[in-house]
NUDODO-296859 format. One line per field, with one value per atom (N, C-alpha, C): residue number from 1; atom name; x, y, z. Coordinates in steps of 0.001 Angstrom, whole numbers, plus 500000, padded with zeros to 6 digits. Example, Ala and Ser with C-alpha at 12.3 -4.5 7.8 and 13.67 -1.06 7.14 Angstrom:
% residues 2
seti	c(1/1/1/2/2/2)
ketor	c(N/CA/C/N/CA/C)
x	c(513190/512300/513200/512850/513670/512900)
y	c(494310/495500/496700/497750/498940/500030)
z	c(507800/507800/507800/507080/507140/507870)
END
This chain:
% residues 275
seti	c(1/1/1/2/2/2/3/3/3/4/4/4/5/5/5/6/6/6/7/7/7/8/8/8/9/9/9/10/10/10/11/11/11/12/12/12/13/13/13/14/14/14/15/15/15/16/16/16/17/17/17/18/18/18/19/19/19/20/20/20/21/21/21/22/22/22/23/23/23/24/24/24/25/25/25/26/26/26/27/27/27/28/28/28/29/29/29/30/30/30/31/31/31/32/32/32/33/33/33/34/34/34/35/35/35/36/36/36/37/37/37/38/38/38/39/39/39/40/40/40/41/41/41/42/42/42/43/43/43/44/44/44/45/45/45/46/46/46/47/47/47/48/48/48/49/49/49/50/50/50/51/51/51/52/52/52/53/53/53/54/54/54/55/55/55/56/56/56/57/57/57/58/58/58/59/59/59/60/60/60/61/61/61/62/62/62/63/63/63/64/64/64/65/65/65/66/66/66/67/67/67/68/68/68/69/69/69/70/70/70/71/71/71/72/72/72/73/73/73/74/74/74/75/75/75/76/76/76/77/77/77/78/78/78/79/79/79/80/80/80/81/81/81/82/82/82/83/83/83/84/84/84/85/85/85/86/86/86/87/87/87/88/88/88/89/89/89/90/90/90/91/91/91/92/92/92/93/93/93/94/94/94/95/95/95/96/96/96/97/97/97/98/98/98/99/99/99/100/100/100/101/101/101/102/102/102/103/103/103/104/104/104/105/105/105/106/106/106/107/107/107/108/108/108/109/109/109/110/110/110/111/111/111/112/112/112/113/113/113/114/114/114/115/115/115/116/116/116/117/117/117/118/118/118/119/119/119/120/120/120/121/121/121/122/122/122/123/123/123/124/124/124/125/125/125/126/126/126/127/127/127/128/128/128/129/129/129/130/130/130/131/131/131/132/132/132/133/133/133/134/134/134/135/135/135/136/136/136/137/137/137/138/138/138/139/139/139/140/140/140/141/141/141/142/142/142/143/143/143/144/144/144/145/145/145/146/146/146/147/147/147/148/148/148/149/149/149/150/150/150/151/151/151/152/152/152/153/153/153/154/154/154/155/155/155/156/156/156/157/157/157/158/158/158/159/159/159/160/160/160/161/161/161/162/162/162/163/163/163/164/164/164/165/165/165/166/166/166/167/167/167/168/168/168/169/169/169/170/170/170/171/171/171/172/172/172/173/173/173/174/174/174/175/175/175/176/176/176/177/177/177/178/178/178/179/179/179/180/180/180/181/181/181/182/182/182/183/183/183/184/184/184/185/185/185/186/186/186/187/187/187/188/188/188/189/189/189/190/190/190/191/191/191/192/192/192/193/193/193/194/194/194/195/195/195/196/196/196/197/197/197/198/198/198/199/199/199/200/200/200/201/201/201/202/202/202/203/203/203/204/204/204/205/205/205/206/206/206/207/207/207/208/208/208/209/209/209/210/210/210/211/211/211/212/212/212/213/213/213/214/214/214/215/215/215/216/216/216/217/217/217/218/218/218/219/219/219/220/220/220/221/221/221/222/222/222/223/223/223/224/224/224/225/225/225/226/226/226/227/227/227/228/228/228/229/229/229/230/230/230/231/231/231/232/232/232/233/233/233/234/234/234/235/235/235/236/236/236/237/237/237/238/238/238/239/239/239/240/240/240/241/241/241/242/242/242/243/243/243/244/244/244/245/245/245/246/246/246/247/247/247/248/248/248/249/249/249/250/250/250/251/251/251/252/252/252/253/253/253/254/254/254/255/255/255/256/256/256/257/257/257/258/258/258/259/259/259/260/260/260/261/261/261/262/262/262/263/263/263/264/264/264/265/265/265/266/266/266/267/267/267/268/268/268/269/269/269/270/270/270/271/271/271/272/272/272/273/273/273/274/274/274/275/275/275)
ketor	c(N/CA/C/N/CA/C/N/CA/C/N/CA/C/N/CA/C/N/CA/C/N/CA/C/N/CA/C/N/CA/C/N/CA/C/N/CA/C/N/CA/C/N/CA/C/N/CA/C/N/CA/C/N/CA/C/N/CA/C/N/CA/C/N/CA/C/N/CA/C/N/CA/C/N/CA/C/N/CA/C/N/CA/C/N/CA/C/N/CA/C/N/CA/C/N/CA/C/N/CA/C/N/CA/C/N/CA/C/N/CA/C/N/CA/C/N/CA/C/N/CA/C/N/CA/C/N/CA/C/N/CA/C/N/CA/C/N/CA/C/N/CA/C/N/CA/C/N/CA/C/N/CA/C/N/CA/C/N/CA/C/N/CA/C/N/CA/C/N/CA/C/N/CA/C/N/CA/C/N/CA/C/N/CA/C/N/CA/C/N/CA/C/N/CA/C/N/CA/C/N/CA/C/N/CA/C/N/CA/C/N/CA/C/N/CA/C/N/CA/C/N/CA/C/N/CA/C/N/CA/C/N/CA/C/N/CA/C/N/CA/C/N/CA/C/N/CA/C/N/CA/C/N/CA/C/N/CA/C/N/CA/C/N/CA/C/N/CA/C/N/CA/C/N/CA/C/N/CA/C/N/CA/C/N/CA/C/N/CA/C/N/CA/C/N/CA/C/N/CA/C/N/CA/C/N/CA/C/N/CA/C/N/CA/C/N/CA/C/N/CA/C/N/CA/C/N/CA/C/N/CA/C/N/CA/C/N/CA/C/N/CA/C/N/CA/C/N/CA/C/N/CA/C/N/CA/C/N/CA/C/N/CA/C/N/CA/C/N/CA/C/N/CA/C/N/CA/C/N/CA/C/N/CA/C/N/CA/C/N/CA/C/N/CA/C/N/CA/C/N/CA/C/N/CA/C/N/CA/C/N/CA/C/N/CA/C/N/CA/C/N/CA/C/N/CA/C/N/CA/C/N/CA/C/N/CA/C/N/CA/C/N/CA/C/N/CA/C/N/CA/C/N/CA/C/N/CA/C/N/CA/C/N/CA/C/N/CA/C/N/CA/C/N/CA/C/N/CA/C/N/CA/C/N/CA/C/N/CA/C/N/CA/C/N/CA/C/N/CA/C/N/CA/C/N/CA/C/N/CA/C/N/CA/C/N/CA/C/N/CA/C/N/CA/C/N/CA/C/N/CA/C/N/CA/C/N/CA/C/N/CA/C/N/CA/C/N/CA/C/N/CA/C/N/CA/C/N/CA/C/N/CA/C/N/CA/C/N/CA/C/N/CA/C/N/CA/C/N/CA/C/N/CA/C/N/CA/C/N/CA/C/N/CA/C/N/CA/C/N/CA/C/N/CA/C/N/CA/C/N/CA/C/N/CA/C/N/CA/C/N/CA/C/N/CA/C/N/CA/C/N/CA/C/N/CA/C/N/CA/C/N/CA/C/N/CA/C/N/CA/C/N/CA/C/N/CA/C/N/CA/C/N/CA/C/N/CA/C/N/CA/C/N/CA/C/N/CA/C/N/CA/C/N/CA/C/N/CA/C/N/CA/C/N/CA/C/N/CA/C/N/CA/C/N/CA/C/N/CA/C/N/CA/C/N/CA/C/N/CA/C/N/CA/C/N/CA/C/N/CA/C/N/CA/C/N/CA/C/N/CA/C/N/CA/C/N/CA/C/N/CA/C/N/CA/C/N/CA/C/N/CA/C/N/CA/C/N/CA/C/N/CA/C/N/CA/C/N/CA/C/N/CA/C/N/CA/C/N/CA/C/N/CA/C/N/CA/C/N/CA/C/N/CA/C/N/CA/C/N/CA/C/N/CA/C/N/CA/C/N/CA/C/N/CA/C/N/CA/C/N/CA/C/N/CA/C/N/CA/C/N/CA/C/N/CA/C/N/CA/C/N/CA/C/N/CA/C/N/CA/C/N/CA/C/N/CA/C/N/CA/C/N/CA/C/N/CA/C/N/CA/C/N/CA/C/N/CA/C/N/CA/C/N/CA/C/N/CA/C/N/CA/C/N/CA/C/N/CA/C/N/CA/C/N/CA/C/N/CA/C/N/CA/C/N/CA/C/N/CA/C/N/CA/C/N/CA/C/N/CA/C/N/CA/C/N/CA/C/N/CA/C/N/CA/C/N/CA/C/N/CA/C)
x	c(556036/556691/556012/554509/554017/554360/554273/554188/555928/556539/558089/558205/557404/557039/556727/555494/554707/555717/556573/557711/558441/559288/560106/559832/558074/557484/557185/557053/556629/558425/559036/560454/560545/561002/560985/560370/559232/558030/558656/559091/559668/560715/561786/563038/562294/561692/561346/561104/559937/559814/560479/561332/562541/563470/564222/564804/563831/562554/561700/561877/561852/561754/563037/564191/565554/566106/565299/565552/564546/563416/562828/563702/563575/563827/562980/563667/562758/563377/562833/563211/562869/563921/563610/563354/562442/562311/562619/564025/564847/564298/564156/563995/565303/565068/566061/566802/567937/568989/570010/570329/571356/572193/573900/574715/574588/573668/573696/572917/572248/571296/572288/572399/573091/571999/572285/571995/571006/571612/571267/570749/570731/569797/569050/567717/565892/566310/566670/565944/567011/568580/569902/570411/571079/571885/573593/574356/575767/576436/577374/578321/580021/580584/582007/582998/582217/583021/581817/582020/581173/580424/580642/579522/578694/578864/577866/577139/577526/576593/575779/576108/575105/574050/575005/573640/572568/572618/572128/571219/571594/570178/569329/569886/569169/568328/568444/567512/566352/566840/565823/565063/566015/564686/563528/564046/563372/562156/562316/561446/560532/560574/560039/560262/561792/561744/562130/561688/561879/563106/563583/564177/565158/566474/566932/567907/569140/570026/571346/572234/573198/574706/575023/576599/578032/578395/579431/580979/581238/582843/583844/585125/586736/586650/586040/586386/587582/588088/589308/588699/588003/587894/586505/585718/584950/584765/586423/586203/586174/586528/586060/584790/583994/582961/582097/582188/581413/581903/582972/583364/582575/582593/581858/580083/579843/578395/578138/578795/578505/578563/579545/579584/578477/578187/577094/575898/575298/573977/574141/575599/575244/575228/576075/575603/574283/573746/572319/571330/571446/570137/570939/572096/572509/573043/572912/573890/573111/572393/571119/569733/569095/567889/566841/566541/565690/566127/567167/567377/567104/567438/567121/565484/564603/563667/562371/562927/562318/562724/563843/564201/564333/563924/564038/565211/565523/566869/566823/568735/568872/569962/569260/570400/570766/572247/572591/573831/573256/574753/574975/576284/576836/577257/577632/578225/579375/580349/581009/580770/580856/580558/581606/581575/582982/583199/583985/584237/583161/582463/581776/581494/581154/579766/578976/577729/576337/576052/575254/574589/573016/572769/571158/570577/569921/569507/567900/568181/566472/566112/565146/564865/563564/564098/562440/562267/561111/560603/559695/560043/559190/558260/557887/557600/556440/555488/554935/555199/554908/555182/554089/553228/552267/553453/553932/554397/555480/556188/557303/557148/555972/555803/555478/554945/554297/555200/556277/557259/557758/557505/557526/559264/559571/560513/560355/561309/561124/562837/563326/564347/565047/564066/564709/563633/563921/563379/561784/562376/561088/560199/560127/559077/557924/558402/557745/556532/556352/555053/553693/554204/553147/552576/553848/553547/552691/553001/552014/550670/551104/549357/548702/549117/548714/548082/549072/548751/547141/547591/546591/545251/544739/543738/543796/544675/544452/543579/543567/543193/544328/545712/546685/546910/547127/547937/549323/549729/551594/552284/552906/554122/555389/555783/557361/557882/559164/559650/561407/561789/563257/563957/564863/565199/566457/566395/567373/568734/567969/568913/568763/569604/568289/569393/570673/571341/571373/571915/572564/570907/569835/568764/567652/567637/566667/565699/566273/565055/564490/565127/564018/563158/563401/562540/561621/561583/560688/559766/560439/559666/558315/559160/558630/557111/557605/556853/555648/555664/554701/553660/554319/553991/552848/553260/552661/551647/551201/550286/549289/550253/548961/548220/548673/547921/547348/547427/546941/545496/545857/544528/544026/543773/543769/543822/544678/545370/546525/546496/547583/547101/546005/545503/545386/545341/545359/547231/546880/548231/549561/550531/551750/552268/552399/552706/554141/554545/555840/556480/557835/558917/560168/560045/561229/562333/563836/564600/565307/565573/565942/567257/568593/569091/569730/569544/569871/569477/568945/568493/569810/571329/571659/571944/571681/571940/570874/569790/568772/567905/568259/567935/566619/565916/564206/563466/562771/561498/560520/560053/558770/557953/556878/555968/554346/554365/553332/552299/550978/550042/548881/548182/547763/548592/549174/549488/549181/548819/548422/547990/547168/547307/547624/548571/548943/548241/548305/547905/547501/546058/546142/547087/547365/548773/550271/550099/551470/552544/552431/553950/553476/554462/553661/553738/553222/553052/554652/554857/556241/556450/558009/558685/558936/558688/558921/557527/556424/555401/555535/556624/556604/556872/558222/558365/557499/556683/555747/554600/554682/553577/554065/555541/555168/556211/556021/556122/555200/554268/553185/553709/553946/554308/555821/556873/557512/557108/556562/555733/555005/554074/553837/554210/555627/556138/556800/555746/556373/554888/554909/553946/552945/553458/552479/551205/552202/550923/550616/550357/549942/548563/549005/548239/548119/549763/549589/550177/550286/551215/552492/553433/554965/555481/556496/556604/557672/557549/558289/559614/560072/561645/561891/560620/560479/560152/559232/558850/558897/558056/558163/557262/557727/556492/555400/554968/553595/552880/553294/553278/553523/554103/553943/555260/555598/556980/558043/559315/560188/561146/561367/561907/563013/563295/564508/563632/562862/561803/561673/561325/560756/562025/562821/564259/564286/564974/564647/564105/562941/561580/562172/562443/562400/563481/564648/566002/565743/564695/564915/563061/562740/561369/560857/561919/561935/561260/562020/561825/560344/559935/558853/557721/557203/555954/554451)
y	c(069622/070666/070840/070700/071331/069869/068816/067376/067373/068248/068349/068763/070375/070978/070637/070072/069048/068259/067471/066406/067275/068553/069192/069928/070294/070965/069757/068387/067051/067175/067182/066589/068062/069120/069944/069705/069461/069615/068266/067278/065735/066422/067313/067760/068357/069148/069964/069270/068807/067894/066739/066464/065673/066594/067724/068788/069038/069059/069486/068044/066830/065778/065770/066343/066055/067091/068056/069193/069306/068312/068200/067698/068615/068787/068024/066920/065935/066329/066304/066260/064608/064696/063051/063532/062576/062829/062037/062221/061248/061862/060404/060656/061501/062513/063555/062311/062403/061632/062625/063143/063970/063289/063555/063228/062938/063955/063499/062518/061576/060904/059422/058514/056913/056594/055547/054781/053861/053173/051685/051905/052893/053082/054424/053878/054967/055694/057057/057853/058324/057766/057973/059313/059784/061195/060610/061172/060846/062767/062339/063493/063540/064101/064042/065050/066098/067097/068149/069397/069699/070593/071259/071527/071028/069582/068557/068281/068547/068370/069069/070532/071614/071664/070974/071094/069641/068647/067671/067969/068934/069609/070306/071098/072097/071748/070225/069040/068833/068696/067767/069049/070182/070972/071456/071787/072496/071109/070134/068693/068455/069544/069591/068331/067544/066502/066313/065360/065824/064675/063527/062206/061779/061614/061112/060585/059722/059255/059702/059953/060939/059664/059447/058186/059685/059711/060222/060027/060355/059318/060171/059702/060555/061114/061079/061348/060923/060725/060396/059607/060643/060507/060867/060270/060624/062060/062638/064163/064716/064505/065271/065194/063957/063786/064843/065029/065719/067475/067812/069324/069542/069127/069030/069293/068277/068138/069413/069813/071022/072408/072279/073467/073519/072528/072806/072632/072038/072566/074099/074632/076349/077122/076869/077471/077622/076510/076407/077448/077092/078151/079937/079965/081033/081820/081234/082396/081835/080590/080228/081146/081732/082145/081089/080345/079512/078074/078072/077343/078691/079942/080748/080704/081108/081029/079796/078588/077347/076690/076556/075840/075831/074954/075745/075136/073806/073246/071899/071502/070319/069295/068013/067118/066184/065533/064704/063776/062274/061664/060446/060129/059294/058343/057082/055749/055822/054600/054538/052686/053077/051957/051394/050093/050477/050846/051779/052697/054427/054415/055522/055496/056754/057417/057333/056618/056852/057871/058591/060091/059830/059933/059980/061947/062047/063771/063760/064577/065036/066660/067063/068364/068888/070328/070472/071833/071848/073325/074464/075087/076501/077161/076495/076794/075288/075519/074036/073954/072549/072404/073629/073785/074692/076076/076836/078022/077557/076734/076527/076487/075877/075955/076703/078147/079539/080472/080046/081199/081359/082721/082936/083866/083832/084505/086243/086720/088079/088176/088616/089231/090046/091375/092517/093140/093915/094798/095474/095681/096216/095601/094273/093480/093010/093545/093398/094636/095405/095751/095524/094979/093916/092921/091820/090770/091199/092006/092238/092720/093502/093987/092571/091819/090091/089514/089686/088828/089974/090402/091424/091075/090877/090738/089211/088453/086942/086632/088592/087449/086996/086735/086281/087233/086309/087096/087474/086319/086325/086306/086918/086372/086571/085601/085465/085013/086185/086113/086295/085343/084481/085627/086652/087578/086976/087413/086586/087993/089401/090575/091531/092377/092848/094749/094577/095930/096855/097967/098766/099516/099822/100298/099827/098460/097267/097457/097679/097667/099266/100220/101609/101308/100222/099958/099139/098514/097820/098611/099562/100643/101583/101951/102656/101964/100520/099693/099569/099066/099114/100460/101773/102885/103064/102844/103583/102373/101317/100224/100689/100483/100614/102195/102711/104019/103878/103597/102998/102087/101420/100364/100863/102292/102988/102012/101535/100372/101521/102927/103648/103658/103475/103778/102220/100818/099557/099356/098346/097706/097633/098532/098095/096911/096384/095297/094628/093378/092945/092528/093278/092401/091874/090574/090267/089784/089541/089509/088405/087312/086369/085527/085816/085853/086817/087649/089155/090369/091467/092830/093274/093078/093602/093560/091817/091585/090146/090405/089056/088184/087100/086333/085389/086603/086206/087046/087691/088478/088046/088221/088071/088711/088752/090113/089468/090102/089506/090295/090657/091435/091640/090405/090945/090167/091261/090880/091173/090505/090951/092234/092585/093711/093839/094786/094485/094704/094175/093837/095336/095430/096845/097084/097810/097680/096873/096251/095943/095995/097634/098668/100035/100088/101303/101951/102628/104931/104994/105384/105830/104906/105344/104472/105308/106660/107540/107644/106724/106640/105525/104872/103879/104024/105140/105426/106024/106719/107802/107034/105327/104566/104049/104299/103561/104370/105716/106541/107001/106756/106725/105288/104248/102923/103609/104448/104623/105710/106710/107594/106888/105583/104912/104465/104500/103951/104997/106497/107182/106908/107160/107264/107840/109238/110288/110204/109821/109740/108243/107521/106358/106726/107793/108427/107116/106195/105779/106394/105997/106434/106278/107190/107240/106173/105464/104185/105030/104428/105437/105584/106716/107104/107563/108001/108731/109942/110357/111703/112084/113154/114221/113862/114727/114343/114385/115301/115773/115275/114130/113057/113137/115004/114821/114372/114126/113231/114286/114204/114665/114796/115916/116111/114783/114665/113241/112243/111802/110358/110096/111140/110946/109958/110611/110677/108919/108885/107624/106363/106694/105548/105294/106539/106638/106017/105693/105208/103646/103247/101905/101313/101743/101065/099414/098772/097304/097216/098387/098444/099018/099662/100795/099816/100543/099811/099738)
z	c(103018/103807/105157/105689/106331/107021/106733/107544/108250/107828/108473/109253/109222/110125/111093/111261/112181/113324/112421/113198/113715/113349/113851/115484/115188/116201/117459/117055/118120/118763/118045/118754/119413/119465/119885/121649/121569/122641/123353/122560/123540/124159/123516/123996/125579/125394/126415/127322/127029/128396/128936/128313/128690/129739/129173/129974/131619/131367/132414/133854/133434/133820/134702/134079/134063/135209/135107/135802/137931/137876/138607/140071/140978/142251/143341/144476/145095/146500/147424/149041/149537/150433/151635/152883/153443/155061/156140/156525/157972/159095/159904/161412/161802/162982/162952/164556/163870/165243/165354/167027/166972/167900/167757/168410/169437/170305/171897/172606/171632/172045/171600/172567/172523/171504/170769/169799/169617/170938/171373/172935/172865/174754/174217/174034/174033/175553/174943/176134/176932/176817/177306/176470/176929/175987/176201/175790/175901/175943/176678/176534/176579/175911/176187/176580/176909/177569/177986/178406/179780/178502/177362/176570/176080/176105/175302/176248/177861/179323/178961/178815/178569/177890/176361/175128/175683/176455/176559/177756/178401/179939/179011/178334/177195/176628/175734/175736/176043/177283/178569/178746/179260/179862/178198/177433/176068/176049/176443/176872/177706/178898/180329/180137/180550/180737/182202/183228/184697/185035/184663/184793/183629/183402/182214/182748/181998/182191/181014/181740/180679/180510/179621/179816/179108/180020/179954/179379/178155/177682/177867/178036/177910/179344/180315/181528/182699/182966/183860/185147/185793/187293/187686/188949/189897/189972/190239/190218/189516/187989/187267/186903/186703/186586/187405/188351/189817/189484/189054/188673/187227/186411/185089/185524/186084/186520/187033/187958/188862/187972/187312/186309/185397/184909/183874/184248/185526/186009/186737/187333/187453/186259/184916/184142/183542/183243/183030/183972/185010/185643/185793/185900/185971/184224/183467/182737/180953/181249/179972/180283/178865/179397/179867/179072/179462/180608/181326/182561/183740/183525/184429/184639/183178/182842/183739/183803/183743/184641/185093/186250/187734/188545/190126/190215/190284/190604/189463/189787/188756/190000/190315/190978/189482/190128/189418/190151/190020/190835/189786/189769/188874/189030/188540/189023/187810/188043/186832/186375/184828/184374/183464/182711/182177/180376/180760/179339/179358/180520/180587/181949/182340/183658/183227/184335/183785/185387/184719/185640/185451/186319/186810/187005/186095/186430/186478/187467/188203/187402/187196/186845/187717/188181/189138/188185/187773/186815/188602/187518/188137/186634/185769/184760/184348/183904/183316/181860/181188/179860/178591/179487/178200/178395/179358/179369/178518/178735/177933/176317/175890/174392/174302/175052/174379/174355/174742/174748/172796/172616/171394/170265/169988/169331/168935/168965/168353/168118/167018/166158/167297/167578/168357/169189/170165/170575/170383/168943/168199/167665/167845/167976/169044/170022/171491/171481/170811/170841/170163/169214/168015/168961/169642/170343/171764/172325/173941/173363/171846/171579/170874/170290/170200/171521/172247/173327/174160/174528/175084/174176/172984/171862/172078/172603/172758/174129/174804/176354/177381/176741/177691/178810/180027/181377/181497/180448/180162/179188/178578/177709/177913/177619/177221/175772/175846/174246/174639/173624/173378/172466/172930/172013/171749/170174/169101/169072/169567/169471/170311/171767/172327/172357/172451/172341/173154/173298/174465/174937/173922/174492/174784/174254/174773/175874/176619/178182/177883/177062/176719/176088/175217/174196/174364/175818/176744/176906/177831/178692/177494/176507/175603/174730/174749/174002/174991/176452/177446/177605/177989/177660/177251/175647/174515/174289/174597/174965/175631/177024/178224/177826/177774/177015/176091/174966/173906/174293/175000/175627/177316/177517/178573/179430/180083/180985/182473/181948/182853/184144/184274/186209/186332/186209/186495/186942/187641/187946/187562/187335/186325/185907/184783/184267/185294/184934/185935/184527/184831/183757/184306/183943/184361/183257/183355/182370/182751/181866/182336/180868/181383/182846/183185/182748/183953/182963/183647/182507/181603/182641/181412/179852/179230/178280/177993/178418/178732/177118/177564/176225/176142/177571/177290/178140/177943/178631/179061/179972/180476/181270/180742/180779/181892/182629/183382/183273/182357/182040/183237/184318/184904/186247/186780/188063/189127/190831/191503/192370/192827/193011/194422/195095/196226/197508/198169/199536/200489/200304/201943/202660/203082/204149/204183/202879/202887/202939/202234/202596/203291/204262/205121/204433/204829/204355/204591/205852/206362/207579/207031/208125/209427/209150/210539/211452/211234/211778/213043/213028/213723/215228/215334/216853/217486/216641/217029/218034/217842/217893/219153/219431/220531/221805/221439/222618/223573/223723/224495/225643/224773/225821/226821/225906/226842/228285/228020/228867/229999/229540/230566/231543/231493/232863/233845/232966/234433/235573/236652/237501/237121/236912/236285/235497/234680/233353/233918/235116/234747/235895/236827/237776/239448/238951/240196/241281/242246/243426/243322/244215/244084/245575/244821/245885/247080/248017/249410/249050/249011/248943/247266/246602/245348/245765/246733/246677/247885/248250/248925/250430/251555/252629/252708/251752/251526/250651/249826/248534/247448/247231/245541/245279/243499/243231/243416/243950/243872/242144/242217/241113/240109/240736/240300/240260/240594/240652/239353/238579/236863/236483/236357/235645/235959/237112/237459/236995/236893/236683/234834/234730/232459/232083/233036/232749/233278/233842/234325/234728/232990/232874/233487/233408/233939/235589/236383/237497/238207/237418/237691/238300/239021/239705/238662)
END
């Protein structure tokens, strides 16, 4: 009886681990190839209509790549080629965060080849490749005060963060988040931080926060702007005689030498002339 037992309890334990074997979960790892990259040409992108232009600069710049070659299919014409091009390097720096972000300008000129355009594109950054990989993510809003108090404890001068959500009170929640920081890290009598929003404050899909920024220049912005005439009414006064204590030229004044009443008037209406 007990030796049955025994066998019943071995098969049992084979079952199992058979089930276990059977049940085991494996991953593979492919080189990642995406559509926009040609096949048979290292280093070429392809596009076939003016969004695939887009996602293929998007590319290059997320690359700090400065030089590429783009083959273009289903195009018609020269001119469309050249309207396409044009559209999707202004969208990029104008209405992408990170082409606003990163880019100073984008050329591009094209030949035709046959069955495609090949396009030659230049990229000029205003950004280098390290800023570009430090730019960090945040969800929302309310993540931007964790991250500047990170960065601030890192030492950094800058960050920039890629908002995934930013909503109708976003830039309060800037303001609020800075605030309650620089106070926090008695920072309120130093320099105000610089933010800029990129590509535009009202709905911007990256921040950037400039922690120590210059401090401005002595005299760079006047006091007042009503100080200025004040400065140079004395020069007009000068060209009366009077106050200059020269002499009155013959047929200004009087026989006896002093100025005749009208002489002033005169001289103040036609400074050019004055002796």
């Amino acid at each position: 009886m007990g030796r049955k037992i025994c066998v019943l309890l071995l098969a049992l334990c084979l079952l199992t681990g058979c089930s276990a074997l059977l049940e085991r979960t494996y991953s593979t790892a492919e080189p990642h190839s995406s559509k926009f990259w040609e096949s048979e040409a290292a280093g070429t992108l392809r596009a076939e209509n003016h969004q695939d232009v887009v996602n293929d600069l998007l590319l290059l710049i997320g690359q700090h790549t400065e030089s590429a070659t783009l083959r273009l299919y289903n195009f018609e014409s020269d001119i469309s080629v050249a309207d396409t091009l044009e559209g999707a390097t202004t969208e990029i720096q104008q209405e992408t965060p990170m082409g606003a972000y990163a880019v100073e300008y984008i050329t591009a000129s094209s030949r035709a080849q046959r069955g495609y355009y090949e396009v030659a594109v230049r990229i000029s950054y205003r950004r280098t490749l390290e800023q570009l990989q430090a730019v960090v993510n945040a969800t929302s809003p309310e993540a931007l005060y964790s991250l500047l108090a990170a960065a601030l404890d890192s030492g950094k001068t800058e960050l920039a963060v890629r908002m995934g959500y930013w909503g109708e009170d976003g830039g309060s929640r800037v303001e609020d988040a800075i605030s309650q920081l620089r106070e926090e890290r008695e920072l309120t009598e130093t320099v105000p931080w610089v933010v800029n929003y990129y590509p535009g404050a009202g709905n911007p899909g990256l921040v950037e926060f400039l922690l120590d920024p210059p401090e401005p220049e002595e005299g760079e912005f006047p006091e007042s702007e009503e100080d200025e005439p004040e400065g140079d009414q004395p020069e007009e006064e000068s060209n009366l005689p009077e106050e200059r204590g020269e002499e009155t030229a013959p047929g200004n004044g009087n026989e006896d030498g002093t100025a005749s009443e009208g002489a002033p008037k005169e001289e103040a209406h036609s400074g050019e002339d004055a002796p």
